[in-house]
C-alpha positions as CSV (number, residue, x, y, z in Angstrom):
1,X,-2.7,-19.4,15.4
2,X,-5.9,-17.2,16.4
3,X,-8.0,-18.3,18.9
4,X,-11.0,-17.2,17.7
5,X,-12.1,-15.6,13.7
6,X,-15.3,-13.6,14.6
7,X,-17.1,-12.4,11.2
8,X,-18.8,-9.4,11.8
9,X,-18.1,-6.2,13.8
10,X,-21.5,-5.5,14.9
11,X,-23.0,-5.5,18.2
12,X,-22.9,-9.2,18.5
13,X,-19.3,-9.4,17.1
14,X,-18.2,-7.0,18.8
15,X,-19.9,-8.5,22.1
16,X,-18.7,-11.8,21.2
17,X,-15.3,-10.3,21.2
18,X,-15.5,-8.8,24.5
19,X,-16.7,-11.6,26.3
20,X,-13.5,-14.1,24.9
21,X,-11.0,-11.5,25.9
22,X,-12.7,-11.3,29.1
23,X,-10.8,-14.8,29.4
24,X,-7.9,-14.6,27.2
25,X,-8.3,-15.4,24.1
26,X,-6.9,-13.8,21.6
27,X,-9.8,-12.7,19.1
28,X,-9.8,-11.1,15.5
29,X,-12.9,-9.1,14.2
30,X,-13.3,-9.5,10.4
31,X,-15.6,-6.5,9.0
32,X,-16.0,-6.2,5.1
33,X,-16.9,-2.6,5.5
34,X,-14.5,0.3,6.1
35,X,-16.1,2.6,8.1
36,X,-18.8,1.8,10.6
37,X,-22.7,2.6,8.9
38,X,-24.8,5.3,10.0
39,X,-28.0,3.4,9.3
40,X,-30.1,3.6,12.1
41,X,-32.0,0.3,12.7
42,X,-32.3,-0.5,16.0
43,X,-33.4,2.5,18.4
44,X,-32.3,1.1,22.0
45,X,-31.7,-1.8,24.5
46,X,-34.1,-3.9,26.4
47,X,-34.3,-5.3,29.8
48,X,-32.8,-8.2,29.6
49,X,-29.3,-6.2,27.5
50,X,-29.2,-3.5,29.7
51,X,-28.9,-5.8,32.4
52,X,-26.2,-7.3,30.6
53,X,-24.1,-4.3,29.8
54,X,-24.6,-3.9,33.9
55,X,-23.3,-7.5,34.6
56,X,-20.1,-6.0,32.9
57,X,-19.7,-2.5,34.1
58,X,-21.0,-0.7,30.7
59,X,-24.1,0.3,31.9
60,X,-23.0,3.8,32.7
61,X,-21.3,4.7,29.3
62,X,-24.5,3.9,27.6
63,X,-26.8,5.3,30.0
64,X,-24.9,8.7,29.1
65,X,-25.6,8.4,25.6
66,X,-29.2,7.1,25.9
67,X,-32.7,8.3,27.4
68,X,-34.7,5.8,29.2
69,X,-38.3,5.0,28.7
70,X,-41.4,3.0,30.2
71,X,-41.7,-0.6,29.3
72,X,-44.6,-0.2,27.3
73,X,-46.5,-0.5,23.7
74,X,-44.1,-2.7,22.4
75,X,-46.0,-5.6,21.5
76,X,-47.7,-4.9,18.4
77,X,-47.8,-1.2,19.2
78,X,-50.4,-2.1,21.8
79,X,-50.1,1.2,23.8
80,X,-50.6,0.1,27.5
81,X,-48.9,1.5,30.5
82,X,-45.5,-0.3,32.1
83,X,-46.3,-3.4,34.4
84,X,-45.6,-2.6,37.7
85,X,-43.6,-5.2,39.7
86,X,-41.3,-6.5,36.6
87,X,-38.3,-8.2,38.1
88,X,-35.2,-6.2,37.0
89,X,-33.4,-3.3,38.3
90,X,-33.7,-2.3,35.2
91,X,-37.0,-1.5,34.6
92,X,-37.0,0.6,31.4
93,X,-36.2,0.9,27.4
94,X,-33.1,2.8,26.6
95,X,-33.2,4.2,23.9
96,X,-30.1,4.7,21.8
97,X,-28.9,4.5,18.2
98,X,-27.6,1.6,17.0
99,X,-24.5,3.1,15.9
100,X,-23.8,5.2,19.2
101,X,-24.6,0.9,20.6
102,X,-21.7,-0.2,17.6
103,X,-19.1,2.4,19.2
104,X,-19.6,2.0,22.4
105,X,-19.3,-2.1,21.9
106,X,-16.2,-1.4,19.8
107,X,-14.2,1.2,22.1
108,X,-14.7,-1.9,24.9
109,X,-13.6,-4.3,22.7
110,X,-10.6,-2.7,21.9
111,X,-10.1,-2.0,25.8
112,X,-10.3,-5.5,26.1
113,X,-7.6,-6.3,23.1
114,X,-9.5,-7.2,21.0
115,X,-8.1,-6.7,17.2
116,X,-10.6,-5.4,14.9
117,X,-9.9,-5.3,11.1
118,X,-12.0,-3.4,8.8
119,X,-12.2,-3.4,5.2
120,X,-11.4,-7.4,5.6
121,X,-14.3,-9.4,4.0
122,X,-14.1,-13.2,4.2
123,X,-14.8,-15.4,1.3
124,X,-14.4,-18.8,2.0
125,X,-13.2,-20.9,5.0
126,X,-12.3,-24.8,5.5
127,X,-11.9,-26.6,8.8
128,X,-10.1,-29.7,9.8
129,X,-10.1,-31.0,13.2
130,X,-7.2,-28.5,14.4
131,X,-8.6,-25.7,13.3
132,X,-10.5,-23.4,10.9
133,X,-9.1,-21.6,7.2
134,X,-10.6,-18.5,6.7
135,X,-10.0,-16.9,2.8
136,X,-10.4,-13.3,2.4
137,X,-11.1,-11.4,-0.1
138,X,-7.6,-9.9,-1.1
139,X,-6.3,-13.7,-1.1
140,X,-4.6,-13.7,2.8
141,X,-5.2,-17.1,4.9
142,X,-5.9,-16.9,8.4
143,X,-5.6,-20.0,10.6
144,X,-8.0,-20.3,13.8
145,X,-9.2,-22.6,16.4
146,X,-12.6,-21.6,16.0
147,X,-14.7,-19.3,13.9
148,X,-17.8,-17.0,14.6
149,X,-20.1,-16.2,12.1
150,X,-21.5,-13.1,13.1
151,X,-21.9,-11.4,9.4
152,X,-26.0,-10.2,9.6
153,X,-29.3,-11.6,7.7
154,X,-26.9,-12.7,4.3
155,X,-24.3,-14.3,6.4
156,X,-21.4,-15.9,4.2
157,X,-20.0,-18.2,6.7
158,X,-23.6,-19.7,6.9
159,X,-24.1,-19.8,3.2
160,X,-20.2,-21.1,2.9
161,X,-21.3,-24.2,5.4
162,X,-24.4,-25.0,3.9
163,X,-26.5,-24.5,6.9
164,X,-30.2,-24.5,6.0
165,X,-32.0,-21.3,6.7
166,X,-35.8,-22.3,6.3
167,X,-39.0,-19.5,6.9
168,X,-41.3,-17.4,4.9
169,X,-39.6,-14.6,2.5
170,X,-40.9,-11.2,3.1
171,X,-44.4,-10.4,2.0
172,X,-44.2,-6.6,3.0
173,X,-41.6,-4.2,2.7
174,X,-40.8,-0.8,5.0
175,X,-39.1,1.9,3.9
176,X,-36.5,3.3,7.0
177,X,-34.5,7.1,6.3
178,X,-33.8,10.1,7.9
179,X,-34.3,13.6,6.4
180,X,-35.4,16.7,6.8
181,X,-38.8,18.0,6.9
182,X,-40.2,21.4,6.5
183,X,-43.8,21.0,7.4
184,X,-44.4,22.2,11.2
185,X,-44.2,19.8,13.7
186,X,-47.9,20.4,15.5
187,X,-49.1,18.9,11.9
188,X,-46.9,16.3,11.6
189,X,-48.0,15.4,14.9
190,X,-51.4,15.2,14.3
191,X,-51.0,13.5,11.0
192,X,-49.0,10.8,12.2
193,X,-51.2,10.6,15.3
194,X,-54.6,9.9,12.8
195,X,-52.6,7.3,10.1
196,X,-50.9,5.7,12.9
197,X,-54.9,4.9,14.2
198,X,-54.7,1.8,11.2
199,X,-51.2,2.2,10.2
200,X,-48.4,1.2,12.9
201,X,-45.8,1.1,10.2
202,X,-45.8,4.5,9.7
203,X,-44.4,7.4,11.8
204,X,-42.4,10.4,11.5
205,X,-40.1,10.6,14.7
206,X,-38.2,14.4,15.1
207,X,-34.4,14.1,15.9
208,X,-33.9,17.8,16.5
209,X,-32.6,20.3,13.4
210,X,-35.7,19.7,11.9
211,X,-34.6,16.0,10.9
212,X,-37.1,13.2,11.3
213,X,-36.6,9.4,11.6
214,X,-39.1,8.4,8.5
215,X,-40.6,5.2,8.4
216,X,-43.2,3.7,5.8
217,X,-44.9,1.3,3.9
218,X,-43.1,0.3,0.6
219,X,-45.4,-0.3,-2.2
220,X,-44.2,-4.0,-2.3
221,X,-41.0,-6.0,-1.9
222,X,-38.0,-5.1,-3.9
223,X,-36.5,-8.1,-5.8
224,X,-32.9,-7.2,-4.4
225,X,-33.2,-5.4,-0.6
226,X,-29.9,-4.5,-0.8
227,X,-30.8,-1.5,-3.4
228,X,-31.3,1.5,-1.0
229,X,-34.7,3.2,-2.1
230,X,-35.2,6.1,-3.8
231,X,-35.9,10.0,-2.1
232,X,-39.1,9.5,-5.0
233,X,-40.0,6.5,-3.1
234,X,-40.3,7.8,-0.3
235,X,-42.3,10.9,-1.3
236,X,-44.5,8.8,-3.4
237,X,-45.6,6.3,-0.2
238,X,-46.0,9.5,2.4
239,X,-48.3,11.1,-0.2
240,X,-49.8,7.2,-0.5
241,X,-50.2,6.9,3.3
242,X,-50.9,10.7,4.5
243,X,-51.9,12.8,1.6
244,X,-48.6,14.6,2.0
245,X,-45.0,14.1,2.3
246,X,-44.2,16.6,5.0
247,X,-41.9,18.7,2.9
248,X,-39.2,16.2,2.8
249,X,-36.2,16.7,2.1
250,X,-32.0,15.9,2.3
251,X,-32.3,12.4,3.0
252,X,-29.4,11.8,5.2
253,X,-29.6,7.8,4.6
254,X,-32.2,5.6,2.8
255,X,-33.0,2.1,3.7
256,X,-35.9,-0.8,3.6
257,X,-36.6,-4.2,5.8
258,X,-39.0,-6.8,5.3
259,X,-40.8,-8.8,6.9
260,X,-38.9,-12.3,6.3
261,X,-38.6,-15.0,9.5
262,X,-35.7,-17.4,9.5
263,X,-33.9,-19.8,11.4
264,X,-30.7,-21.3,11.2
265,X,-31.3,-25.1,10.9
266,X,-28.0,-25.8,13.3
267,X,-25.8,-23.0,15.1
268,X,-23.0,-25.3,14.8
269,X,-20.9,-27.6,11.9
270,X,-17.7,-28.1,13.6
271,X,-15.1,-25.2,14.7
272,X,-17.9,-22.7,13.3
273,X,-20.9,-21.7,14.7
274,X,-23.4,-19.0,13.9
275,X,-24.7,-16.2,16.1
276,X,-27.2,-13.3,15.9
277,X,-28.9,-12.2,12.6
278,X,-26.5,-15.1,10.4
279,X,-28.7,-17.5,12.6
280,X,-32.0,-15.8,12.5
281,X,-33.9,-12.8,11.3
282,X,-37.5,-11.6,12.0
283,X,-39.5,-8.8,11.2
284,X,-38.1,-6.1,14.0
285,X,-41.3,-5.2,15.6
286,X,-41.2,-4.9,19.3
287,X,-37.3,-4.3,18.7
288,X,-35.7,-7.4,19.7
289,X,-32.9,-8.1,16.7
290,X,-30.1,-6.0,18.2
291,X,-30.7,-7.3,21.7
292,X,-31.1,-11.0,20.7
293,X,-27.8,-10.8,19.0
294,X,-26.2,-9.8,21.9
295,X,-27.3,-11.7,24.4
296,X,-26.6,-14.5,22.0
297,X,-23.1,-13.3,22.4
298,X,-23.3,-13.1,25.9
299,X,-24.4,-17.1,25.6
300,X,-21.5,-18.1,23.7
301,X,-18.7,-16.2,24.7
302,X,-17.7,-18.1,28.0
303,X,-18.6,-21.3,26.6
304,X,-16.2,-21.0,23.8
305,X,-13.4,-19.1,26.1
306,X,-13.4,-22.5,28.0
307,X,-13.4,-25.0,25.2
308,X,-10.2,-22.6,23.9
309,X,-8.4,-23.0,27.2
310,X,-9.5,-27.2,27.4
311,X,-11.7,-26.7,30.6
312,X,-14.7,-26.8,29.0
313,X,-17.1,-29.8,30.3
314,X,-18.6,-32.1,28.0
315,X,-21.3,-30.6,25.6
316,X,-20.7,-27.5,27.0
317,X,-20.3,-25.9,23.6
318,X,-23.0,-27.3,22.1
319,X,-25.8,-26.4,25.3
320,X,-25.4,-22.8,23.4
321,X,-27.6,-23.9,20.5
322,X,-29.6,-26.3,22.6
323,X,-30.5,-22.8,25.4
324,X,-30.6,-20.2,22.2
325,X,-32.3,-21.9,19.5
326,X,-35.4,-22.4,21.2
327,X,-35.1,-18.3,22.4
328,X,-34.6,-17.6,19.1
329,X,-37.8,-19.5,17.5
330,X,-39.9,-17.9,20.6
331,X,-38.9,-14.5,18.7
332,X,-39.6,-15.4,15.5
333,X,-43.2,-16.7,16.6
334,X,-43.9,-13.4,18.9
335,X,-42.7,-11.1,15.9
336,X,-45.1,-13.2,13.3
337,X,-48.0,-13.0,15.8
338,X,-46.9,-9.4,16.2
339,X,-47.0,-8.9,12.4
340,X,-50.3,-10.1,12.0
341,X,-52.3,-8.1,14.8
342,X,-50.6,-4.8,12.5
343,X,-52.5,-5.7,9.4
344,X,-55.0,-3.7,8.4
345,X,-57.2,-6.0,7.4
346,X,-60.7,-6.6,9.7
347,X,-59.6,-10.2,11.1
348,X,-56.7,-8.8,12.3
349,X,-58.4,-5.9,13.6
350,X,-60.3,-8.0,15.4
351,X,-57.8,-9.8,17.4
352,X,-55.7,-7.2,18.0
353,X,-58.5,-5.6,20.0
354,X,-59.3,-8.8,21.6
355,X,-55.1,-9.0,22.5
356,X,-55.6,-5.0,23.7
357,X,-58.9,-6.2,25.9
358,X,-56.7,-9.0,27.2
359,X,-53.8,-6.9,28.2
360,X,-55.3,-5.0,30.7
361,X,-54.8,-8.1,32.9
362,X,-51.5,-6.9,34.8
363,X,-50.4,-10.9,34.3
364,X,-51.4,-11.0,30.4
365,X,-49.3,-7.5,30.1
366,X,-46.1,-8.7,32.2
367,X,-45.7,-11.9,30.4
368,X,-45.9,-10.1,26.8
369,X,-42.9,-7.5,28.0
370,X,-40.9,-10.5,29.6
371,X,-41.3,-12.3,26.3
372,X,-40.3,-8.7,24.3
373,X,-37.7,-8.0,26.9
374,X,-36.5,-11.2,27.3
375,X,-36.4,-11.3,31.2
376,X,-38.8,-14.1,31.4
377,X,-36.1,-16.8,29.4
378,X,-35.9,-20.1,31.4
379,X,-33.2,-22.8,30.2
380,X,-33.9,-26.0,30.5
381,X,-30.6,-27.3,32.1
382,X,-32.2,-31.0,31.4
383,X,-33.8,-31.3,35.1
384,X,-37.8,-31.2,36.3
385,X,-38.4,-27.5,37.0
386,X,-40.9,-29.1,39.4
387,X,-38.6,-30.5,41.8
388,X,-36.1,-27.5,41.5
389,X,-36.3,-24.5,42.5
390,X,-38.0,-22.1,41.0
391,X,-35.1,-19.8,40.1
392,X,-33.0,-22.7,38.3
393,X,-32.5,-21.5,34.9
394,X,-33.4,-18.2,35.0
395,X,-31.1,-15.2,34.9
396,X,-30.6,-13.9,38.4
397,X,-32.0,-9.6,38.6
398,X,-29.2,-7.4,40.4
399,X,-30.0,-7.5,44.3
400,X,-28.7,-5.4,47.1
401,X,-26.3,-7.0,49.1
402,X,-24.8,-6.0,52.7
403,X,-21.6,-5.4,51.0
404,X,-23.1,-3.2,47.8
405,X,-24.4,-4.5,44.4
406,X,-24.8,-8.4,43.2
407,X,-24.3,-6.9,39.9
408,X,-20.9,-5.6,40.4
409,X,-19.0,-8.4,41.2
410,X,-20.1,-10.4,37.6
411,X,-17.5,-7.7,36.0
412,X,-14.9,-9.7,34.9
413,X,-17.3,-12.7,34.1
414,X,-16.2,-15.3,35.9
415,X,-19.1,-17.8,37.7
416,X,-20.2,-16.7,41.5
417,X,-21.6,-18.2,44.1
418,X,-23.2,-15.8,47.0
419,X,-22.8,-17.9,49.7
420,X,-25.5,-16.9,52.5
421,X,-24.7,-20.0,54.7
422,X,-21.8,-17.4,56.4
423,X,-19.1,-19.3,54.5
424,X,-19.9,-23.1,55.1
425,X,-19.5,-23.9,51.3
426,X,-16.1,-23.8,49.2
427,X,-15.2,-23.5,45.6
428,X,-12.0,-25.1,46.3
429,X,-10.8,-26.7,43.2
430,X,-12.6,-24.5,40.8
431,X,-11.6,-20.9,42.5
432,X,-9.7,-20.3,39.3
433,X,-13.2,-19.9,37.5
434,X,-15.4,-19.5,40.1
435,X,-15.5,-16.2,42.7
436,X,-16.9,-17.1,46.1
437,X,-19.0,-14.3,47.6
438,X,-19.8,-14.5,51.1
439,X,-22.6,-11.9,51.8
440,X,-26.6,-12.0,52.7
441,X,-29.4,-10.1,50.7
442,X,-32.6,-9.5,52.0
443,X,-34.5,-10.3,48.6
444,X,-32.7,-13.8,48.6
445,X,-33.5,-15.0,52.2
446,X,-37.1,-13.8,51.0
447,X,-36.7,-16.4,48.2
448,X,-35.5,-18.8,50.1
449,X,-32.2,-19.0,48.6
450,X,-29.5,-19.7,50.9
451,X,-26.7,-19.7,48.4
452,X,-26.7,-19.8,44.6
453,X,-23.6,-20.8,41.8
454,X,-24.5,-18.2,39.0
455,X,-22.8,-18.9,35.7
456,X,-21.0,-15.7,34.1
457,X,-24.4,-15.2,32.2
458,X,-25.9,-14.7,35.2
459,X,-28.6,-17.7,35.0
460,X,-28.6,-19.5,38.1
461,X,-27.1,-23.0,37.8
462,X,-27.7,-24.4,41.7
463,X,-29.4,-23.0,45.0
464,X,-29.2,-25.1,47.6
465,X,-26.4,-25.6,50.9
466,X,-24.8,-28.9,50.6
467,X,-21.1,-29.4,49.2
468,X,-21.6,-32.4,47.2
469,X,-24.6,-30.7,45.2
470,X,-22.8,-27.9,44.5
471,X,-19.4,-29.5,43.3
472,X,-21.5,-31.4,40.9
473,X,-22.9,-28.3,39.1
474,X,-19.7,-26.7,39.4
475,X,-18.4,-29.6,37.7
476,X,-21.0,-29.9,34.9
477,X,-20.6,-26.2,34.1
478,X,-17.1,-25.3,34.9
479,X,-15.3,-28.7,34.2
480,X,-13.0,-30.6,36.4
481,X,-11.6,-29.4,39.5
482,X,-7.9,-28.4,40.1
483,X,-5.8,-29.4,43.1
């Protein structure tokens, strides 16, 4: 029997998959198409994921396939400068195609072991309380402990259990391509640079060769979004928007998105769970989709590798809905707020340069880009922040350490505690899931952190330097000790 069915080899599949081989389990990628897609539609990784892909020594392979960029004008296309003092290591956009993001995940994957099968869509699936059926298309039955659905916006293993997926439908539509352009660049330039002044869903973006990334309004919203546009479509709504369509021509690939906001009433019905655009979708200003997905991954995956190997704690499986549905919601409400300060309408108008006003406070700006670049995410882990300390919850930014990098020793994503007491605490009876670091970093004794369990997230689940406190959240998040 398979461990794990994940539906869906994009980036949060494919992350998904990582993680669970990480710790064992053997893990089957399900992907109805047959060849990866060249659609381009997200352009990079925030914060909060490129941390991530640092937590598990990926960071370099991207970074040299990607270009960074300053933390700024991402909400709403507010253009304000990046805010100095953000708490990462990381301190930039990196900008990278989704489908360079889709290899990359995929070639670690398959480092990994995972097995991914293409050209295998699912069709139907059954659970009992052993395990999960999953149907597929040609007729073959595969048996699993669990399943993933990880299949995008139409997800069929949400539709297949009947999990609600309440929002509004889209009321506009944006047309998304790439294509070559004859008209020289110093106009398009100053074209896009006078309809972006009331327009921010418009923009030609130059990819070199004389190809452009083209993005613009749709007329309305297409009865079926799966139908690629037409090249006339396009043409039509840059002559609509600009008075000219640039020259267009040899559209490499045509696509559209809307605008719709949804949320997955449960992440959870059983053996199955949901995870990135099958349990929510939003309009994709400010860029978040891609990176929510994967660090919805990053949520799951060790949570599910221990209920697979019968170490998870109680409710340890289900705290991955209970920490990312409320994340997820956040999104959706900062995209819909986003949405409407990109109207052109006056009230809009209005507030946006009210928002813009606003921003210029260095505390207004930094709490925007930790909400777009998720850095700012607290869990609740069902204890009064007020009595805690402040770091409880949070994920914990790479610090220097006497020894080298906190960062490099969450690799093989196990939990950590960086024990700064020189070595009084233990992790005896959970050093099979827990590394014990005994090292000092400035930036912590600043923070008055003495030593801190970290869970292979990274989000800090104890500080403190007694024993007995820290065997009982070793215990809630790591189950049971051995020996």
């Amino acid at each position: 029997m398979i461990d794990v069915i994940v539906a869906g080899a994009g980036p949060t599949g494919l992350m998904l998959a990582s993680e669970l081989r990480l710790h064992g389990v053997h893990v089957v990628v399900l992907e109805k198409e047959t060849e990866p897609t060249r659609v381009v539609r997200s352009l990079g990784l925030h914060v909060r994921s490129i941390e991530v892909m640092d937590q598990r020594g990926l960071l370099e392979r991207f970074l040299a396939h990607g270009k960074q960029y300053p933390v700024g004008g991402f909400f709403a296309g507010i253009e304000k400068p990046s805010p100095v003092r953000l708490d990462s290591a990381h301190a930039y956009v990196l900008g990278i195609p989704q489908p360079t993001t889709d290899r990359l995940l995929a070639e670690h994957a398959a480092e990994v072991g995972a097995e991914i099968r293409r050209g295998c869509e699912l069709v139907g699936l059954s659970q009992d309380e052993d395990g999960v059926t999953a149907e597929l298309a040609d007729g073959t039955r595969l048996r699993s402990r669990y399943l993933v659905g990880c299949d995008g916006g139409r997800s069929t293993v949400r539709k297949l259990l009947g999990v609600g997926f309440p929002g509004e439908p889209s009321s506009v539509e944006t047309l998304l391509g790439e294509m070559e352009v004859t008209e020289d660049p110093e106009t398009i330039a100053a074209v896009v640079g006078e309809v972006r002044k009331t327009q921010k869903r418009f923009g030609l973006g130059p990819l070199g060769d004389g190809v452009y990334r083209v993005i613009v309004p749709a007329e309305g919203v297409a009865k079926d979004r799966a139908v690629p546009p037409t090249f006339e479509e396009f043409k039509q709504q840059l002559r609509a928007c600009a008075g000219t369509d640039f020259g267009v021509h040899s559209p490499r690939w045509m696509s559209r998105f809307g605008d719709a906001t949804r949320q997955a009433e449960r992440y959870r019905v059983g053996r199955v769970l949901l995870a990135g655009d099958a349990a929510h979708i939003h309009p994709p200003t400010g860029g978040q989709g891609l990176n929510l997905g994967i660090q919805d991954a990053f949520n799951l995956g060790w949570k599910l590798a221990a209920e697979v190997g019968g170490r998870a704690p109680e409710e340890l499986l289900d705290s991955y809905e209970t920490e990312r549905h409320p994340v997820a919601a956040a999104v959706l409400d900062n995209t819909r707020a986003q949405m409407e300060l990109m109207s052109t309408e006056p009230g809009p108008q209005a507030v946006r340069r009210l928002v813009s006003e606003l921003m210029d406070f260095e505390d207004v700006h930094r709490y925007l880009i930790e909400k777009i670049t998720a850095i700012g995410i607290r869990y609740d882990f069902g204890t009064d922040f007020g009595e805690g300390h402040d770091l409880l919850g949070r994920r914990l930014r790479d610090v220097n350490l006497k020894q080298g990098r906190l960062y490099e020793l969450t690799h093989t994503g196990r939990g950590l505690l960086l024990d700064q007491t020189g070595g009084r605490l233990s992790v005896a009876g959970w050093d099979d899931r827990v590394d014990h670091v005994v090292d000092v970093s400035e930036e912590l004794d600043a923070a008055d952190v003495p030593a801190v369990l970290l869970r292979p997230d990274g989000h800090v689940a104890w500080v403190g330097e007694d024993q007995e406190g820290l065997a009982g959240q070793m215990a809630k998040w790591f189950g049971a000790a051995v020996g």
